[in-house]
C-alpha positions in Angstrom: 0.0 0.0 0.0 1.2 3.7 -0.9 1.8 5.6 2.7 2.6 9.1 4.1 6.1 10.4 2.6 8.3 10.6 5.5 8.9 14.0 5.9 10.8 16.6 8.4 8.7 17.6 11.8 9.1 21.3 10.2 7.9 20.5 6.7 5.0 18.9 8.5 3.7 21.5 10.7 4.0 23.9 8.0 1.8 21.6 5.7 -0.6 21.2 8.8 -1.0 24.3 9.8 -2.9 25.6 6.3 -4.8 22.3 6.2 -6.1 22.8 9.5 -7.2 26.3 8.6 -8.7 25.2 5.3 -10.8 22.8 7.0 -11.6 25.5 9.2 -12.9 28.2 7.1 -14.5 25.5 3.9 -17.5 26.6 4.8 -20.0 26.4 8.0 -19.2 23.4 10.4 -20.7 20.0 9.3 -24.4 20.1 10.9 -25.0 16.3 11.0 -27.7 15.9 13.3 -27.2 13.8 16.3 -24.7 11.0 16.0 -21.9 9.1 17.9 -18.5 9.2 16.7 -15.8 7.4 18.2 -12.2 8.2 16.7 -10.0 4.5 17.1 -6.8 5.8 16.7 -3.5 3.6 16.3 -0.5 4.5 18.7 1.4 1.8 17.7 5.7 1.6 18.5 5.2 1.9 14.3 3.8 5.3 14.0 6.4 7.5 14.4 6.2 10.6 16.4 5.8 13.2 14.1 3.1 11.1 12.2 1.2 10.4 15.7 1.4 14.3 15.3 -0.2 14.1 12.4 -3.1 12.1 13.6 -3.6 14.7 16.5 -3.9 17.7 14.5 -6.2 15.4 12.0 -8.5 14.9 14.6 -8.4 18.6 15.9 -9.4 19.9 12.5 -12.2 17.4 12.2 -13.3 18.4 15.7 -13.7 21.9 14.7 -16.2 21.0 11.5 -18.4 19.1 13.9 -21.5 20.7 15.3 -20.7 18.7 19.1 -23.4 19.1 22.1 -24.7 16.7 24.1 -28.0 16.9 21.8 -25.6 17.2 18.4 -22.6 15.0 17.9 -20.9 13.4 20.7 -17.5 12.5 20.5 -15.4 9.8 21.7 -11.6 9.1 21.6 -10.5 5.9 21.9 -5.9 4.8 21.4 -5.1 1.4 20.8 -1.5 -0.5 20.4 -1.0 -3.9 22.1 -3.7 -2.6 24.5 -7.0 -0.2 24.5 -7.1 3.2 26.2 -10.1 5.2 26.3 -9.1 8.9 26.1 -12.5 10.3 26.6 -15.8 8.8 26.6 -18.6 9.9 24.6 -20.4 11.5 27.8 -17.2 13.1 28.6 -17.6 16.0 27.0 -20.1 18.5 25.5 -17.7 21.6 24.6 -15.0 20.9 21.8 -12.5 23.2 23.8 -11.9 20.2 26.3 -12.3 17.8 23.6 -9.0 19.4 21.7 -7.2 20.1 25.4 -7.6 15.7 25.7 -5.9 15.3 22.3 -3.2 17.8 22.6 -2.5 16.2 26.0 -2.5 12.6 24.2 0.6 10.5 24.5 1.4 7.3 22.3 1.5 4.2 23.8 3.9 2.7 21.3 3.6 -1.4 21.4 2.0 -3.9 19.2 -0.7 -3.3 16.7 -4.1 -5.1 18.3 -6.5 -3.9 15.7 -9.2 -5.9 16.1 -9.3 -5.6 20.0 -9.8 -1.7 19.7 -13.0 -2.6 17.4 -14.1 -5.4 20.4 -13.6 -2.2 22.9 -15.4 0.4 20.7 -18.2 -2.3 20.0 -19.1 -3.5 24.0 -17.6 -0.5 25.9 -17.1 2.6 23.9 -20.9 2.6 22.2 -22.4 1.6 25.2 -25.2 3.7 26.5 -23.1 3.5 30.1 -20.5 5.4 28.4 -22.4 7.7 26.8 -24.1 6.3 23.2 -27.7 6.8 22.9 -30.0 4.3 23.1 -31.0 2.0 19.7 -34.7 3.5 19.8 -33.4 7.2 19.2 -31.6 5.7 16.1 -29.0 8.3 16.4 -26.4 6.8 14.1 -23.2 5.0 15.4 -20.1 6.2 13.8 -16.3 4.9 14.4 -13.4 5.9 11.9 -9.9 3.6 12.9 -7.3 5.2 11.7 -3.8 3.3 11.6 -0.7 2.9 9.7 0.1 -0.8 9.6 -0.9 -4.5 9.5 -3.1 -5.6 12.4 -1.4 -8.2 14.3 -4.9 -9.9 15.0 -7.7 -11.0 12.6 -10.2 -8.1 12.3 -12.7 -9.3 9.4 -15.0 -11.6 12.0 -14.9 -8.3 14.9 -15.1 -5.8 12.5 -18.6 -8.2 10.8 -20.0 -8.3 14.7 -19.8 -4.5 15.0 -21.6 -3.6 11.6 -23.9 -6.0 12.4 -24.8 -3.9 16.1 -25.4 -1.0 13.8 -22.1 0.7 13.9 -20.9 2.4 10.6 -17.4 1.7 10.0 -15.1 4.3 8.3 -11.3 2.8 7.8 -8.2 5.4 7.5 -5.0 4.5 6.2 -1.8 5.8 6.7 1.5 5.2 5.0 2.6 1.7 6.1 -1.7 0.6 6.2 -2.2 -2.5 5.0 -5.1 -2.4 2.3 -6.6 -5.5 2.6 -7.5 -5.0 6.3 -9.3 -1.7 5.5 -11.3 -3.0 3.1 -12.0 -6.5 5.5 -13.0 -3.8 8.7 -14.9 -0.8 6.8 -18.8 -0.5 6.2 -20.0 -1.1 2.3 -19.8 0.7 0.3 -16.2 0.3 0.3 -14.9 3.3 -2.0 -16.7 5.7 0.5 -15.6 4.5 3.8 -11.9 3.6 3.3 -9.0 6.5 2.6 -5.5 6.1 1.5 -3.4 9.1 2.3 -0.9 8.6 -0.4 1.3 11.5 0.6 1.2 14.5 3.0 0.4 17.6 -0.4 -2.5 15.5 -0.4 -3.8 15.5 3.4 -6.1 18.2 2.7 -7.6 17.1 -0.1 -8.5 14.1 2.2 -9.3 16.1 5.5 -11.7 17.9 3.3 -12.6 14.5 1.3 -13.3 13.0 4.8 -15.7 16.0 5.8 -17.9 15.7 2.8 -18.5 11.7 3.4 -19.3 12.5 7.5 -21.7 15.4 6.5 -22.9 14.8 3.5 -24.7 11.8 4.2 -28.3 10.7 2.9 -30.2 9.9 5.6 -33.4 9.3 3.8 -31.3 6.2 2.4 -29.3 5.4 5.2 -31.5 5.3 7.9 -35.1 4.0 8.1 -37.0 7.0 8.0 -40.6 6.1 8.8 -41.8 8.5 6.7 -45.4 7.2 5.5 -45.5 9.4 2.1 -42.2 11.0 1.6 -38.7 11.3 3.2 -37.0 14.6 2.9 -33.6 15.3 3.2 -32.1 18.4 5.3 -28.4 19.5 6.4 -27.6 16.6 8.6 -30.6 15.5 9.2 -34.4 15.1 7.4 -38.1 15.6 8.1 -41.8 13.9 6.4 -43.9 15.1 3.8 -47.2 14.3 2.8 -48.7 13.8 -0.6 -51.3 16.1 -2.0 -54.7 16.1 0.1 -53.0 14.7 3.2 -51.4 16.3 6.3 -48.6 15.3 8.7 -49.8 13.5 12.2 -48.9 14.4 14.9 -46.3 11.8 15.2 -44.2 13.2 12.2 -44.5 9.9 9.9 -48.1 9.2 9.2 -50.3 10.9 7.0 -54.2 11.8 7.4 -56.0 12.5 4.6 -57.7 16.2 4.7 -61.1 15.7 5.8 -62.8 18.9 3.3 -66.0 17.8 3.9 -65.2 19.2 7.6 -63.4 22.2 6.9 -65.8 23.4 4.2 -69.0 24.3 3.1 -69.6 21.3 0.6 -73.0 21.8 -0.2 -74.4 18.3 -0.1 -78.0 17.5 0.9 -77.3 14.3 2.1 -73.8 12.8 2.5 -70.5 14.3 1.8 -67.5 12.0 1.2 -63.8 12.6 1.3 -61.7 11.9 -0.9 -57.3 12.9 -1.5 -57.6 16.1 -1.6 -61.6 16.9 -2.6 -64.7 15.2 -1.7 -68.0 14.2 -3.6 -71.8 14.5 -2.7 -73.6 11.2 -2.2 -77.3 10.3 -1.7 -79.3 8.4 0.9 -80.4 4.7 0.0 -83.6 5.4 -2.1 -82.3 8.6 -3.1 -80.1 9.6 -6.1 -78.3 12.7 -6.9 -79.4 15.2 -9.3 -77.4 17.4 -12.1 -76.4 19.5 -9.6 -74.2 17.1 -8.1 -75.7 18.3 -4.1 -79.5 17.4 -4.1 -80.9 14.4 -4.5 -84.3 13.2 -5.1 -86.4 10.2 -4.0 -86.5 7.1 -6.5 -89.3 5.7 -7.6 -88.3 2.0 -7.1 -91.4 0.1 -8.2 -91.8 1.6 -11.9 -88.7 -0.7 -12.5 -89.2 -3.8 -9.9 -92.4 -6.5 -11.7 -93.7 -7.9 -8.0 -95.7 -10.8 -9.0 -98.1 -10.0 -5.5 -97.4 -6.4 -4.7 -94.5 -3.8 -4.4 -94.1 -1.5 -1.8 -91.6 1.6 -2.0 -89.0 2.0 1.1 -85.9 3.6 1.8 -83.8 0.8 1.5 -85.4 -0.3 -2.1 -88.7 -1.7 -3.6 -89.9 -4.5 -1.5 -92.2 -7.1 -3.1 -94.5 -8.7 -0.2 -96.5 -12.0 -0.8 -99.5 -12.9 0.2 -100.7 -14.8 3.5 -99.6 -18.6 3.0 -96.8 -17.5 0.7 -93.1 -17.1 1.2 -90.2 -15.0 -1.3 -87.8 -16.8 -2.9 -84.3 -15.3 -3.6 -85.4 -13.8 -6.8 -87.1 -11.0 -4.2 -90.0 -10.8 -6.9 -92.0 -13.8 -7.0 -94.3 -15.6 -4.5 -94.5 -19.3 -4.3 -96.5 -21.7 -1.4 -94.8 -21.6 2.0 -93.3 -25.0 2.9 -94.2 -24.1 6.8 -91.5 -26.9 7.8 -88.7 -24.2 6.6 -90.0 -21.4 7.8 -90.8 -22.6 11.6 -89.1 -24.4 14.6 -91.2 -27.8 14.1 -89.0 -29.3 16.2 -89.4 -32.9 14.2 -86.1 -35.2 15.3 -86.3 -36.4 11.7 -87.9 -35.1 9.1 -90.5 -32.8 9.0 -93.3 -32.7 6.1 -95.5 -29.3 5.3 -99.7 -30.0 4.8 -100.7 -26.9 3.3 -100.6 -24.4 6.1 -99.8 -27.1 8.7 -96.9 -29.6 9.1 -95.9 -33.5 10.8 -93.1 -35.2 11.7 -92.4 -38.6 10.2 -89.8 -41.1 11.7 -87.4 -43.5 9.7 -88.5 -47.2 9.1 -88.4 -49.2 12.2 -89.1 -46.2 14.6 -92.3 -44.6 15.9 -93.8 -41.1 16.8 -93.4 -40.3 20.7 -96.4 -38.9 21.8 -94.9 -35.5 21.4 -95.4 -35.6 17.9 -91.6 -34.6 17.3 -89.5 -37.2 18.4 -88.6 -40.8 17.8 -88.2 -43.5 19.9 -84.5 -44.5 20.4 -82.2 -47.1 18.5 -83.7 -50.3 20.9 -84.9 -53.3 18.0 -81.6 -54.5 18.5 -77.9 -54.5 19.8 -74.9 -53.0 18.1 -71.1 -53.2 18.3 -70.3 -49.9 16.9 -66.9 -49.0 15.5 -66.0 -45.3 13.9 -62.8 -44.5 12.1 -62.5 -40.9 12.5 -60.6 -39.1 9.6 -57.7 -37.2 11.5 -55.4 -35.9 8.8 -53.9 -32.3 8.3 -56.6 -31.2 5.7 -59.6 -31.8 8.0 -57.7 -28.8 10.1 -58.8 -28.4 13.9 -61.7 -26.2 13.7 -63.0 -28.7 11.3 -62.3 -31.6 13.5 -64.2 -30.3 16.2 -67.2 -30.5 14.3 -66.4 -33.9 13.5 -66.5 -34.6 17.2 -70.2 -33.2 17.5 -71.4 -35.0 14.4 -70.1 -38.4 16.5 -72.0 -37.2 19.7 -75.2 -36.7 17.3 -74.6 -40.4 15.8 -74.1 -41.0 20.3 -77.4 -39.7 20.9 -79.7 -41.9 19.0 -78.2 -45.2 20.3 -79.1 -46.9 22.9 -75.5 -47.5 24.6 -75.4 -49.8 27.5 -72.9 -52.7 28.2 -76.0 -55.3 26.8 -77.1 -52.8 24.1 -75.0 -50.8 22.0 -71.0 -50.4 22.2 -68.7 -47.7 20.8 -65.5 -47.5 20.1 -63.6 -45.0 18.2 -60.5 -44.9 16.1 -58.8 -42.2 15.0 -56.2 -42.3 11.9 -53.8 -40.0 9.9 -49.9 -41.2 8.6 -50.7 -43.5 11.5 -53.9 -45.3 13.4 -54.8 -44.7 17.5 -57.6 -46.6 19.1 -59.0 -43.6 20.9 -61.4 -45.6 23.1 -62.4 -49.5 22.9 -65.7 -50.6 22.4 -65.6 -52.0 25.9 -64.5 -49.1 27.7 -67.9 -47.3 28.1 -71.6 -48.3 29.5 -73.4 -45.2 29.2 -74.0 -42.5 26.1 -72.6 -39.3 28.7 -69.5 -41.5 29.2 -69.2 -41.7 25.1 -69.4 -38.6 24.7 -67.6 -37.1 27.2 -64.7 -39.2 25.9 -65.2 -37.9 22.6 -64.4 -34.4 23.2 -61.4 -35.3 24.6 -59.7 -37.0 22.0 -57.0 -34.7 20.3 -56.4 -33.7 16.6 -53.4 -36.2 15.2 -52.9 -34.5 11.6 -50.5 -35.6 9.2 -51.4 -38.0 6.3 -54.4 -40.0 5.4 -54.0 -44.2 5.5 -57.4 -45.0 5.9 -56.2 -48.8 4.4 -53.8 -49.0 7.3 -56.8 -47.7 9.4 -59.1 -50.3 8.1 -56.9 -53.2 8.7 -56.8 -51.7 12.3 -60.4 -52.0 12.7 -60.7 -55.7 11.1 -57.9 -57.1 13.2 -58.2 -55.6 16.6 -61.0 -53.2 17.0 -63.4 -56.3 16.8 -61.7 -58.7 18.8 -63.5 -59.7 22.2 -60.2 -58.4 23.8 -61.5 -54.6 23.0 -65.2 -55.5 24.2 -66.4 -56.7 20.8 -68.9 -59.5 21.8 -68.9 -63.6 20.6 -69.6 -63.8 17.1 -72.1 -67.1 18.4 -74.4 -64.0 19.8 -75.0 -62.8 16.4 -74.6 -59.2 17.5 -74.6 -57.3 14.1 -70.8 -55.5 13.8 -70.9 -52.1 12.4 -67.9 -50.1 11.0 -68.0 -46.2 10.1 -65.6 -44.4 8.4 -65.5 -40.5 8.0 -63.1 -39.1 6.2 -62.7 -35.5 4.2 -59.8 -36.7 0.8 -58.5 -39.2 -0.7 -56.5 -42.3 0.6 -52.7 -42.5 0.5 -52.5 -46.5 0.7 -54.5 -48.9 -1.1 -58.0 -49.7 0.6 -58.8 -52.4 -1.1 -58.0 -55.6 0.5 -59.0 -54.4 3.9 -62.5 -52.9 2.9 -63.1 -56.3 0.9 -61.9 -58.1 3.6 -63.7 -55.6 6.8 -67.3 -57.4 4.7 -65.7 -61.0 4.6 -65.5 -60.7 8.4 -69.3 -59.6 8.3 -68.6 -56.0 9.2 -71.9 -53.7 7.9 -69.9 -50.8 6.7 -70.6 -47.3 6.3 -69.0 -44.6 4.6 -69.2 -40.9 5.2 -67.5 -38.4 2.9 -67.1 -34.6 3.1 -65.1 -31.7 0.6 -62.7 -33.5 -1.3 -63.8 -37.4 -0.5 -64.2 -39.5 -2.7 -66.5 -41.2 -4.5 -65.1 -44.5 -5.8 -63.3 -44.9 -2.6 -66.5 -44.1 -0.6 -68.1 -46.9 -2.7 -64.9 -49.1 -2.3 -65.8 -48.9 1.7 -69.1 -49.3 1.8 -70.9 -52.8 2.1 -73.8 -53.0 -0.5 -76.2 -51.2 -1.9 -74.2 -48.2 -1.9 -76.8 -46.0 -1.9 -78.0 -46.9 2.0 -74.7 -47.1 3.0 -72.5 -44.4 1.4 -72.9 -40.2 2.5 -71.9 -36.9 1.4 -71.6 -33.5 2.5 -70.0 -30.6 0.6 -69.1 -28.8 3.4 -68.1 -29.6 7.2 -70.6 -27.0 8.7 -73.7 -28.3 7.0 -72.9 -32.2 7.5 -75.5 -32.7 10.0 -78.1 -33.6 7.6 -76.2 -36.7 7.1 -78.1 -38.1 10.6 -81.5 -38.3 8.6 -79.7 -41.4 6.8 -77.9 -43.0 9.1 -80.6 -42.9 12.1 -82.4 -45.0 9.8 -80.0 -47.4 8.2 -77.2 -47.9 11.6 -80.1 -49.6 13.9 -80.3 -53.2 13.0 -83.8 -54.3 11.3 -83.4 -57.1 13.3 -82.2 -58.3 16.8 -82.1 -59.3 20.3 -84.8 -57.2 21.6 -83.6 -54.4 24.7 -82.8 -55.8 28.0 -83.0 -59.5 26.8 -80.0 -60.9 28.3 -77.4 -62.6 26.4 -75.5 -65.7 27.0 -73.7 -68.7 25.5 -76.0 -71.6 24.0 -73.4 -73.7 24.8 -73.9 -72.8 28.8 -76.0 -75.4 30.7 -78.2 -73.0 31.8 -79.2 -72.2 28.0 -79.1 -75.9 27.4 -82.1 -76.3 29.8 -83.9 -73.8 29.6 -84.1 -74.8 25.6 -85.0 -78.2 26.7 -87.5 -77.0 28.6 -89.2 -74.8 25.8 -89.0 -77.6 23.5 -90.9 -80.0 25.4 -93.7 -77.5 26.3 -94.6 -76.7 22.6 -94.2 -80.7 22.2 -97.1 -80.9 24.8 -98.8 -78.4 23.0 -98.7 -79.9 19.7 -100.2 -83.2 21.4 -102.9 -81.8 23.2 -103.9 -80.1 19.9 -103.3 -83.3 17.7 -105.9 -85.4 21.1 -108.4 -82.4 20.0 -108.5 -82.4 16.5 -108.5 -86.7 16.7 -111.5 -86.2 18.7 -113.2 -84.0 16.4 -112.7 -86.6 13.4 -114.3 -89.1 15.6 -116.9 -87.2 16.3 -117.6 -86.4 12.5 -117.1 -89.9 11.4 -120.2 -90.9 13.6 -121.9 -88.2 12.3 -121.7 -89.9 9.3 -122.6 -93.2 10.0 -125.8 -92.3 11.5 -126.8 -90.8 9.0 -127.2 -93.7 6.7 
């Protein structure tokens, strides 16, 4: 690297001296708005005396272009060799006579050259708020500028990276002896405005003025993040907001509010007036519309364009078109069809509900009856049910979604008749992988179910519902998990919900779920689908495969399976079951066999008799 020529202490002085006063009198000093400057200067056994000289009067000069107050610039001096030595602190001082008297009094400390440990010092100690920076909020800018003459004897590059990083703005000075490619490695980007060479001493005031230029002539509007809503402007060491045309400045001095005219002026509208940047239109009232004038408006008459097919009656918020009595309005808003009364009130019908003119009933599903309410339907009882569901729990249903799922289960919970000797639930729950959330011999009442129900927790992840059926034919069936004897004949009862299509093959497992006997029902919703839904589902498809478009409106899905879950046939309610093979069973079959043996004899004595009694008949009478 080119350096300072070496020159005689007198040739010097005279060459500072006019530099110092240039700098001086260049123009008014250097208003750059509040920031923190921290000089790193090298004192080094390298730099000789008359250039540590040089550095001195350097910094003087500089001093005396800075606007320096405790609310302006605040400066810190910092000397480094083979240690750090804080000369003054940023809070030190506010007047940049006792700034200049600490430099003058300055004296080398002339050992090694420990770069990067004078940038560790300036980054923890020097910019600290304890000795004087501002805190990061004020986003006053953080300034040091190293200057040295040589080739650190420790790396700088990974320091000098820490400090920019912690928002410090790194200006790198060299002098003489400086070794390039360390400038470059400790200086802020851009690189060809933050590091000087000082090739030779006719040149120092071209740089001491160069220097100036780059510390006050910054753009803040660039460098810093301004804030500014609309626009950024810049000022002498500093800048201020601007608003755009038909806005004002807050009261913050960043955001922008539009200027509300309609509040400052007379506008002239009859009805509404609306702002907008920088002017504001009149607008009408609904019913009304504005005239030529643009500020009155005048009533509209709404039915000359609006064909009612009953009647139209003209309001403020736009023609209305009533029907008669025993009539309703369909989304058209024109005309009038019957009412179906069964839409339009609270009937209250468990099942379905069917509108009689201006009356309505409830109907039932095959196998149930009408309570005497007139609304509800007796419960599931013709016959007992192991129950098994295979609850979809994969990413896409998302939680919100599956909690709905979980209230569509309880609804399904409701209309069976759970008990230990009537119906049992289990439920499984399956995504990338299966859980057996509860057996089906874990619970002996419907609020037990339930309650169980809302507890289990969202699995995400994938979709295997062929791992999930396999699941259910090998284990969730097995007298182990409370299924009961297949010599009962209890009917076994799979349902599967699920909301997309299956990442494994179902197949084999939903052929093989029927083999076993299982009555299988499939319930689809958003992207199920079809084919697989039929693929599940024991035949005919149609009673045993469902649909719903959407999560939220699933619920009509009960009306199908109320009717269809509930065996035809069965061991009646509260018969209780048992082994044939027991003895007990044995005997009391015995028993019923031989007393509707005895019957059938006493009737075949009866009707003997009565043949007799014909046959003589008959005989007499010839």
């Amino acid at each position: 690297m080119r350096g300072l020529l070496s020159w005689p202490l007198a040739t010097l002085l005279l060459l500072l001296q006019p530099w110092e006063t240039q700098l001086q009198s260049a123009g008014p000093r250097c208003h750059t708005g509040p920031m923190d400057l921290v000089f790193v200067i090298d004192s080094s056994r390298s730099v000789r005396p008359f250039e540590f000289e040089t550095m001195r009067q350097f910094l003087v000069g500089l001093l005396r272009s800075l606007d320096v107050g405790r609310n302006a610039t605040r400066v810190g001096v910092i000397q480094y060799s083979s240690q750090v030595q804080s000369v003054f602190p940023l809070r030190a001082f506010s007047r940049r006579e006792d700034m200049e008297r600490a430099i003058r009094d300055l004296v080398p400390l002339a050992q090694g050259t420990m770069t990067g440990l004078a940038i560790q010092y300036a980054m923890n100690v020097a910019f600290s708020e304890a000795e004087g920076a501002r805190a990061p909020e004020e986003r006053v800018p953080r300034v040091a500028v190293i200057v040295t003459d040589g080739r650190p004897q420790d790396r700088v590059a990974e320091v000098a990276a820490q400090a920019r990083a912690r928002g410090i703005e790194i200006y790198a000075v060299g002098v003489q002896r400086a070794d390039v490619g360390s400038l470059r490695a400790m200086a802020s980007p851009p690189l060809d405005e933050h590091v000087f060479l000082v090739e030779s001493f006719d040149r120092i005031q071209e740089f001491g003025l160069q220097f100036q230029g780059r510390l006050c002539g910054k753009d803040l509007c660039a460098e810093w993040g301004h804030g500014c809503q609309h626009q950024c402007v810049n000022a002498p060491g500093t800048f201020y907001c601007a608003c755009n045309s038909g806005y004002k400045l807050a009261a913050d001095k960043k955001r922008c509010l539009a200027i509300d005219l309609c509040a400052e002026g007379a506008h002239g509208c009859e009805h509404h007036c609306v702002n907008s940047p920088g002017s504001y239109f009149c607008r009408c009232r609904l019913g009304y519309v504005l005239q030529q004038d643009q500020r009155s408006c005048r009533v509209i008459d709404q039915c000359s364009f609006r064909n009612c097919q009953h009647e139209c009656v003209s309001t403020l918020a736009g023609p209305q078109c009533p029907c008669r009595e025993g009539y309703d309005l369909p989304p058209d808003g024109k005309s009038c069809q019957v009412k179906d009364l069964c839409n339009g009130v609270d009937h209250g019908c468990e099942f379905q509900c069917v509108s009689e003119g201006l009356s309505y009933r409830c109907l039932c599903p095959e196998g149930r009856q009408l309570q005497a309410d007139g609304k509800s339907c007796n419960r599931c009882r013709e016959g007992h049910v192991d129950l098994v569901l295979l609850v979809d729990g994969s990413k896409s249903v998302r939680p919100q979604n599956f909690e709905l799922v979980k209230r569509f289960v309880n609804q399904i919970v409701d209309f069976l008749d759970v008990s230990p000797e009537g119906t049992r639930i289990g439920l499984v729950q399956f995504s990338s992988r299966v859980r057996t959330e509860f057996p089906l011999g874990r619970y002996g009442t419907a609020a037990e179910v339930k309650q169980a129900v809302l507890a289990v927790e969202y699995m995400e992840r994938g979709t295997m519902t062929g791992l999930a059926l396999r699941h259910m034919v090998e284990h969730s069936f097995s007298e182990a998990q409370g299924a009961r004897p297949r010599v009962l004949n209890v009917p076994r009862v799979g349902l599967v919900f699920t909301d997309g299509r299956s990442q494994d093959d179902i197949s084999v497992w939903a052929a093989r779920a029927k083999e076993e006997g299982i009555v299988m029902y499939a319930v689809g919703v958003g992207k199920a689908v079809e084919e697989e839904l039929r693929q599940i589902a024991s035949e005919p498809a149609e009673l045993h495969v469902s649909y719903s478009p959407d999560f939220s409106t699933m619920t009509h899905l009960l009306e199908n399976l109320k009717g269809s879950i509930c065996p035809e046939e069965g061991i009646s309610a509260g018969t209780e079951l048992r082994s044939p093979c027991e003895c007990e069973s044995l005997v009391e079959f015995q028993d019923r066999t031989l007393g509707a043996l005895e019957s059938l004899t006493q009737k075949l004595a009866h009707l003997t008799a009565r043949l007799e009694n014909l046959e003589n008949q008959l005989a007499t009478r010839k």
